[in-house]
C-alpha positions as CSV (number, residue, x, y, z in Angstrom):
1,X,0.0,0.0,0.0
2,X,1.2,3.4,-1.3
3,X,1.5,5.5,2.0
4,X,4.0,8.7,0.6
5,X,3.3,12.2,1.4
6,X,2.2,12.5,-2.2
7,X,-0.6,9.7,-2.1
8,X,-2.2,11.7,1.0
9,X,-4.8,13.3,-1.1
10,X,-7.7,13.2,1.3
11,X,-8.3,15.1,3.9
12,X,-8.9,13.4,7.5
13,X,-11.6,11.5,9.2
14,X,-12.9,13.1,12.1
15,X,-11.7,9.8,13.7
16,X,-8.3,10.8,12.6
17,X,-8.5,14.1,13.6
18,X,-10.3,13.3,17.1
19,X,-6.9,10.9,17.1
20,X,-5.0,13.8,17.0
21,X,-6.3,16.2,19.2
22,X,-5.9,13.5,22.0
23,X,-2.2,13.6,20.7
24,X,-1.9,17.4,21.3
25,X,-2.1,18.0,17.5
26,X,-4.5,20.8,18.0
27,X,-4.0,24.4,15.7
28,X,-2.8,27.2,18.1
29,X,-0.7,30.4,17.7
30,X,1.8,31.2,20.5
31,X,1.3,35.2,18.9
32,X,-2.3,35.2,19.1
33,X,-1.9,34.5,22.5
34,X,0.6,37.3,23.1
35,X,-1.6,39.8,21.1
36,X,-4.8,39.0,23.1
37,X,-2.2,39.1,26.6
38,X,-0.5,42.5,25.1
39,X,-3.9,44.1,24.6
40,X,-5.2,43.0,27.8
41,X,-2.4,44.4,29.9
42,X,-2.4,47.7,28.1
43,X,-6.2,48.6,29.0
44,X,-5.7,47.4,32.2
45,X,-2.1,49.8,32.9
46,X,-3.7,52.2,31.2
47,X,-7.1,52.3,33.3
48,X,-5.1,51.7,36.6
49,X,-2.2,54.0,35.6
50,X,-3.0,56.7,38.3
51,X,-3.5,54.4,41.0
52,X,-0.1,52.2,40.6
53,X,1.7,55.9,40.1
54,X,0.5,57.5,43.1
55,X,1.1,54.0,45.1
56,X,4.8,53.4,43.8
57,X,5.5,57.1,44.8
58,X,3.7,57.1,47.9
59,X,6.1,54.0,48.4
60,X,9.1,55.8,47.1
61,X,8.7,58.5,49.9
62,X,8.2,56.7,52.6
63,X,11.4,55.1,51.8
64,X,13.0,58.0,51.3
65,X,12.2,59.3,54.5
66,X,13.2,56.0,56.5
67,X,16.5,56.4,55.6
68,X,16.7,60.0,56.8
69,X,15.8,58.2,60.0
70,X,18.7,56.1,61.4
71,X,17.2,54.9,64.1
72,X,14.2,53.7,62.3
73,X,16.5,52.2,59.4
74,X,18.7,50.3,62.2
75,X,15.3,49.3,64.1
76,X,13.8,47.7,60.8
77,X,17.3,47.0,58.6
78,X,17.1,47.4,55.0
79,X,16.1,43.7,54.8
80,X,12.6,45.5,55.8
81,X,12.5,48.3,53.8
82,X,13.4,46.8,50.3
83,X,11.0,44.0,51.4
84,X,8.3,46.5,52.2
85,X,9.4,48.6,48.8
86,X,8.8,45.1,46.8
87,X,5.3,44.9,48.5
88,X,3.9,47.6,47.3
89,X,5.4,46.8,43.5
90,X,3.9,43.6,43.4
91,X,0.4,45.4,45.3
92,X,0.4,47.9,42.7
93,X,0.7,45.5,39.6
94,X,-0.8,42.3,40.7
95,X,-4.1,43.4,39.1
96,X,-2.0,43.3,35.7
97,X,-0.8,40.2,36.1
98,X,-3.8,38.5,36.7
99,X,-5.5,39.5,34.0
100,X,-3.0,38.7,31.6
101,X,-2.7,35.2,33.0
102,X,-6.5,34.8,32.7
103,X,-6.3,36.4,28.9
104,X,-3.3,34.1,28.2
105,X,-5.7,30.9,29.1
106,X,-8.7,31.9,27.6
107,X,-6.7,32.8,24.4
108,X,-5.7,29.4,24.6
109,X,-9.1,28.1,24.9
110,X,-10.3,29.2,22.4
111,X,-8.0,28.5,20.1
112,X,-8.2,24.5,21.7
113,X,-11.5,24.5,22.4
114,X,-10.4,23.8,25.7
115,X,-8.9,20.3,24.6
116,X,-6.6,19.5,27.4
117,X,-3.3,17.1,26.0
118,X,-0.5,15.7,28.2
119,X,0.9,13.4,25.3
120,X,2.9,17.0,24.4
121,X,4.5,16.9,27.4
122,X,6.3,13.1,27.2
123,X,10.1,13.2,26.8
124,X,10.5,12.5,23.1
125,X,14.4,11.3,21.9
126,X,13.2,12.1,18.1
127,X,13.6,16.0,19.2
128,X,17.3,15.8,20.7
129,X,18.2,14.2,17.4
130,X,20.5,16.2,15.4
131,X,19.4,15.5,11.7
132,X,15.9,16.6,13.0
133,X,17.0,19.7,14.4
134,X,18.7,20.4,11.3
135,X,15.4,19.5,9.2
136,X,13.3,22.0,11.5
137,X,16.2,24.9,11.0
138,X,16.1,24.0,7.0
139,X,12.4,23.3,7.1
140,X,9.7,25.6,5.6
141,X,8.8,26.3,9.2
142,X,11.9,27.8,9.8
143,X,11.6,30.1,6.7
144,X,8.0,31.1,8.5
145,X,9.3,32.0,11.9
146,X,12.2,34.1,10.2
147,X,9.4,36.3,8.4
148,X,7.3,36.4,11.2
149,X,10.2,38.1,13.0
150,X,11.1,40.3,10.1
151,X,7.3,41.9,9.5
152,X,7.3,42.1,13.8
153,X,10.5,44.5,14.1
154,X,8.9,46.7,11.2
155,X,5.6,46.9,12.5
156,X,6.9,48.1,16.1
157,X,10.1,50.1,14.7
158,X,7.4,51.9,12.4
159,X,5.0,52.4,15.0
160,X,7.1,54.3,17.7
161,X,8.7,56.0,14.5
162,X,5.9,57.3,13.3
163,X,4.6,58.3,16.3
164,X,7.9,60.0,17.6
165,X,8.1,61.7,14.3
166,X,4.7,63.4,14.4
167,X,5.1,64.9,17.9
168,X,8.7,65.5,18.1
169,X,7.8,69.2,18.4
170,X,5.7,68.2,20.8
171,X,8.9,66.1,23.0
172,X,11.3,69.3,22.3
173,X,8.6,71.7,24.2
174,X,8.9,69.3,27.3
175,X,12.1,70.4,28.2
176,X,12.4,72.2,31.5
177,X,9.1,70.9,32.4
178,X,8.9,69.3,35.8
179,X,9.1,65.4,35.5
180,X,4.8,65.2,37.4
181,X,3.8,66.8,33.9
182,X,6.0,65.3,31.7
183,X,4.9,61.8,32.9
184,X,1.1,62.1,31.5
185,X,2.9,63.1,28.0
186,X,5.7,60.1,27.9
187,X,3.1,57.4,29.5
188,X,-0.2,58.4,27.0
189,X,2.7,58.0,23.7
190,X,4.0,54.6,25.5
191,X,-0.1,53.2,25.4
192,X,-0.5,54.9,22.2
193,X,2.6,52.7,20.7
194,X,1.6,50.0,22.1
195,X,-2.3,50.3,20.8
196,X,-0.8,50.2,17.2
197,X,1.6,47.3,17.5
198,X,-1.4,45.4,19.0
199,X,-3.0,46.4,15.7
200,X,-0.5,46.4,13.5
201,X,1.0,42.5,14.8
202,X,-3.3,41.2,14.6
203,X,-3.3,40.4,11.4
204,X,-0.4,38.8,11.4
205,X,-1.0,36.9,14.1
206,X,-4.2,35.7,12.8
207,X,-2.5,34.8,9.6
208,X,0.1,32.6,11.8
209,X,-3.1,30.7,13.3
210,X,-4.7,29.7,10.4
211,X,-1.0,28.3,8.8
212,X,-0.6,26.6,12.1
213,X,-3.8,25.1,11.1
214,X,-2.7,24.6,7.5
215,X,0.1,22.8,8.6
216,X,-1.7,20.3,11.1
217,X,-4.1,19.7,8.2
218,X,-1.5,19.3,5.7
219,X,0.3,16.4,8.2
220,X,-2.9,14.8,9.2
221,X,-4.1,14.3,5.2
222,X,-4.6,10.5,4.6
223,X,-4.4,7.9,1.4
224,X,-7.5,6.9,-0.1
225,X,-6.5,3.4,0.8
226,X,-6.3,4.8,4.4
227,X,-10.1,6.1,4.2
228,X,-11.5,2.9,2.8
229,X,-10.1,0.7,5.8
230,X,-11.1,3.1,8.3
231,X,-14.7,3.6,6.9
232,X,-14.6,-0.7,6.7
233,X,-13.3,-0.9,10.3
234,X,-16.2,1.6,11.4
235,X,-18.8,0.1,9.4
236,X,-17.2,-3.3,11.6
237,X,-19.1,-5.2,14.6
238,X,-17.0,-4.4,18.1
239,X,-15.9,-7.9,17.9
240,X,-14.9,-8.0,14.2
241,X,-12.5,-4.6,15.2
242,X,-11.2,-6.5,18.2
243,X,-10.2,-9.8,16.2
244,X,-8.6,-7.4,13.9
245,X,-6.5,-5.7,16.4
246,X,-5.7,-9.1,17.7
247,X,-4.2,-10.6,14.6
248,X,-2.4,-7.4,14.0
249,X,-0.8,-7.6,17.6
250,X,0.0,-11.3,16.8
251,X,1.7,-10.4,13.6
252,X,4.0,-7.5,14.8
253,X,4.6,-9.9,17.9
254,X,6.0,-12.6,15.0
255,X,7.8,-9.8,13.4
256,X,9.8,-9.1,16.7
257,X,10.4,-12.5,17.2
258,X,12.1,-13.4,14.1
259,X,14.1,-10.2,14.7
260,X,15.6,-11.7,17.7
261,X,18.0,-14.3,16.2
262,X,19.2,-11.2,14.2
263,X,20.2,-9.3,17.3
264,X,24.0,-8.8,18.9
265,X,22.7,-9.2,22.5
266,X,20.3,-9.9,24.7
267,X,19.8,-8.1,28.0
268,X,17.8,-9.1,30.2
269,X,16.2,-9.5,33.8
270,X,16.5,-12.9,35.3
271,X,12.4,-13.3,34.9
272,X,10.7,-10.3,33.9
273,X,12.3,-8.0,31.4
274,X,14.1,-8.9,28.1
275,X,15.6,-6.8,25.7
276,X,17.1,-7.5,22.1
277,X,20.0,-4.9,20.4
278,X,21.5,-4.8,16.9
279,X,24.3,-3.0,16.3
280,X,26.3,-3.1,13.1
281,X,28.0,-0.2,13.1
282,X,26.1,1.8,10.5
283,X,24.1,3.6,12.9
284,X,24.8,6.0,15.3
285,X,23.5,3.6,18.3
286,X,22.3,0.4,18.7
287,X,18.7,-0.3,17.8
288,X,16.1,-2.4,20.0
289,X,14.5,-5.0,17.2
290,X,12.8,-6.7,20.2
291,X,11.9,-6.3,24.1
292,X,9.1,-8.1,26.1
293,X,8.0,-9.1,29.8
294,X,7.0,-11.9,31.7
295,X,6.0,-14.9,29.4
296,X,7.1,-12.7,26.1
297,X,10.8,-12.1,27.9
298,X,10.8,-15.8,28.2
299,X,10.3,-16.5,24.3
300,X,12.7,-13.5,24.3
301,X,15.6,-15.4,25.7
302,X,14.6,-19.0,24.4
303,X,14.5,-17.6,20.8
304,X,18.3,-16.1,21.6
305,X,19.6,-19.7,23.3
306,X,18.5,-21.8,20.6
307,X,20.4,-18.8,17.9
308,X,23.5,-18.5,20.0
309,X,22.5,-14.5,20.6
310,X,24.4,-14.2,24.0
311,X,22.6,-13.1,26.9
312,X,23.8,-10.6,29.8
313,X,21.8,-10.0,33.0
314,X,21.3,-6.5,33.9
315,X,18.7,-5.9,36.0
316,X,18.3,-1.8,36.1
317,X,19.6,-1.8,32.3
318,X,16.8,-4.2,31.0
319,X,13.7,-2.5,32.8
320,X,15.7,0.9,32.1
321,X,15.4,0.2,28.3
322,X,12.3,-1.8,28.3
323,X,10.9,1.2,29.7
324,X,12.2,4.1,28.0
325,X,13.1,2.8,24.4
326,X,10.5,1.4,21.6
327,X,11.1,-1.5,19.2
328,X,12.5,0.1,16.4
329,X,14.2,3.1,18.2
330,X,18.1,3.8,18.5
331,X,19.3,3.5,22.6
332,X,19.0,7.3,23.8
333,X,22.1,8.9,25.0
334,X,21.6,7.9,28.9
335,X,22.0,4.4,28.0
336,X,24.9,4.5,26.0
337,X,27.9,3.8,28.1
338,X,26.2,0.5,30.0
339,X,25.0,-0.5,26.4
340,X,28.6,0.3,24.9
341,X,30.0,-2.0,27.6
342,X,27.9,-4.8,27.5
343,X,28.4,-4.6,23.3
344,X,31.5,-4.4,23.2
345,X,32.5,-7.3,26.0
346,X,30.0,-9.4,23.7
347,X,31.4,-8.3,20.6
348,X,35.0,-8.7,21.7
349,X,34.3,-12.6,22.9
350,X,33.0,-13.2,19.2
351,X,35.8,-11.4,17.2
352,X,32.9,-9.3,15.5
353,X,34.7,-5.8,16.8
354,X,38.0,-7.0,14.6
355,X,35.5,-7.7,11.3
356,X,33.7,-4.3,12.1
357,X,37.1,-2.7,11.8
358,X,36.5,-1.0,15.1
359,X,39.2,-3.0,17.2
């Protein structure tokens, strides 16, 4: 069955799609989420602006007189006065940060449909590769994320450009001017700036969601082959669907057994775990072709006798792999000096290092 990216002509199920959101697979834009949280913050600052002044200077003073007190300064230390300084900050703009917390999740929401995922946030080996890091940085992605960055510096250097520009006559006639009446001037052109990056960065923000959507669209697009056994399998009794998944659990389970004989080493558990590795030196780490528990760790290690695969018994190693590591999968890093020992002991005893060229 054909199953390359340009076969996937139809779109996806909702099965496949439901699939996916369960995986975390869900459209969302990380700049929609800022716009909404920028936007938020600013209305609130600019709302509470009088209040958080008058309480941060109210703050400053007091201060200020404190320590033209010694004796008060040496009866509270300056331990207490920054610490009562820091209370009032976080007093004065704990109103902003709540709201652009609560902004930041609703935005998120909505852009989820409040579809909650912790597949997203399993350790996955496949990102710490280096060839895939390179793929991401050479990707089309990458070329995205580079104009995204490009349009955002022009959107907020234009916007305080233009806006210094048209009232730098303004700016020049504030000098001299006593720094309480200056601060209404500086702080109504700071929310004005910020009012037309919001509007300026929206569409583009917008555009980023519906690419992210694009994207996950794009990757979840499916053969027609694909759509015909799914619609079958759906169209199928529960128990016609179960005998299905049965044979096909059988089958990869015969699959990983005949890959055993093929394997360098076996490591195993005395009784519970079993684990099989390849390695013939053309890939960067050896590769797990088979691992099992119990009753499937004991066809394991039979399968390896009767082939002559040798066997070492490592307890924490076994359940470490059969645990972290997927049939199929290179070793990840953590597991590669125990695994280079026990590899290379094996190896060594069967002259297979000297025929690798590698001792």
């Amino acid at each position: 069955m054909a199953s390359g990216g340009a076969d996937k002509t139809e779109k996806a199920t909702p099965k496949r799609r439901g699939e996916a959101r369960k995986k975390g697979q869900i459209a969302r834009s990380a700049d929609l989420n800022s716009i909404f949280t920028l936007a938020a913050m600013v209305a609130v600052l600019g709302a509470l602006a009088p209040a958080i002044v008058r309480r941060l200077a109210q703050s400053l003073h007091d201060g200020l007189v404190l320590t033209a007190q010694p004796d008060l300064v040496q009866q509270k230390g300056l331990g207490g006065l920054e610490r009562s300084f820091a209370g009032s900050v976080i007093g004065a703009l704990w109103p902003i940060v709540v709201v652009a917390v609560i902004v930041a999740i609703l935005a998120t929401g909505l852009q989820t449909r409040l579809k909650l995922s912790t597949q997203i946030l399993k350790p996955s080996f496949n990102k710490l590769s280096p060839a895939a890091g390179v793929k991401r940085l050479l990707g089309p992605q990458a070329a995205v994320e580079a104009l995204k960055q490009i349009v955002k510096v022009l959107v907020v250097g234009g916007a305080v450009g233009m806006l210094v520009w048209s009232q730098l006559h303004s700016f020049a006639g504030l000098v001299g001017t006593p720094p309480a009446a200056i601060m209404p001037v500086v702080g109504g052109s700071v929310r004005k700036i910020a009012w037309i990056t919001v509007l300026g960065l929206l569409p583009l923000a917008l555009a980023d969601f519906f690419w992210q959507r694009y994207r996950i669209d794009k990757s979840l697009r499916m053969t027609k082959q694909e759509v015909k056994e799914e619609s079958r399998q759906t169209d199928m009794p529960p128990e016609a669907r179960a005998a299905i998944r049965r044979r096909q659990r059988e089958q990869a389970r015969k699959r990983m057994m005949a890959a055993v004989p093929t394997a360098d080493v076996v490591i195993a558990n005395p009784t519970h775990f079993a684990v099989a590795l390849r390695y013939d030196g053309t890939k960067p780490a050896p590769e797990v072709v088979a691992k099992g528990a119990d009753l499937v760790a004991a066809e394991i290690r039979r399968i390896a006798q009767e082939n002559g695969v040798p066997i070492v018994e490592d307890p924490p190693l076994a359940r470490g792999i059969y645990a972290a590591v997927e049939i199929g999968q290179l070793i990840p890093e953590e597991f590669f000096v125990a695994v280079a020992e026990v590899i290379a002991a094996v190896m060594r005893r069967s002259g297979k290092l000297r025929r690798l060229g590698i001792a």
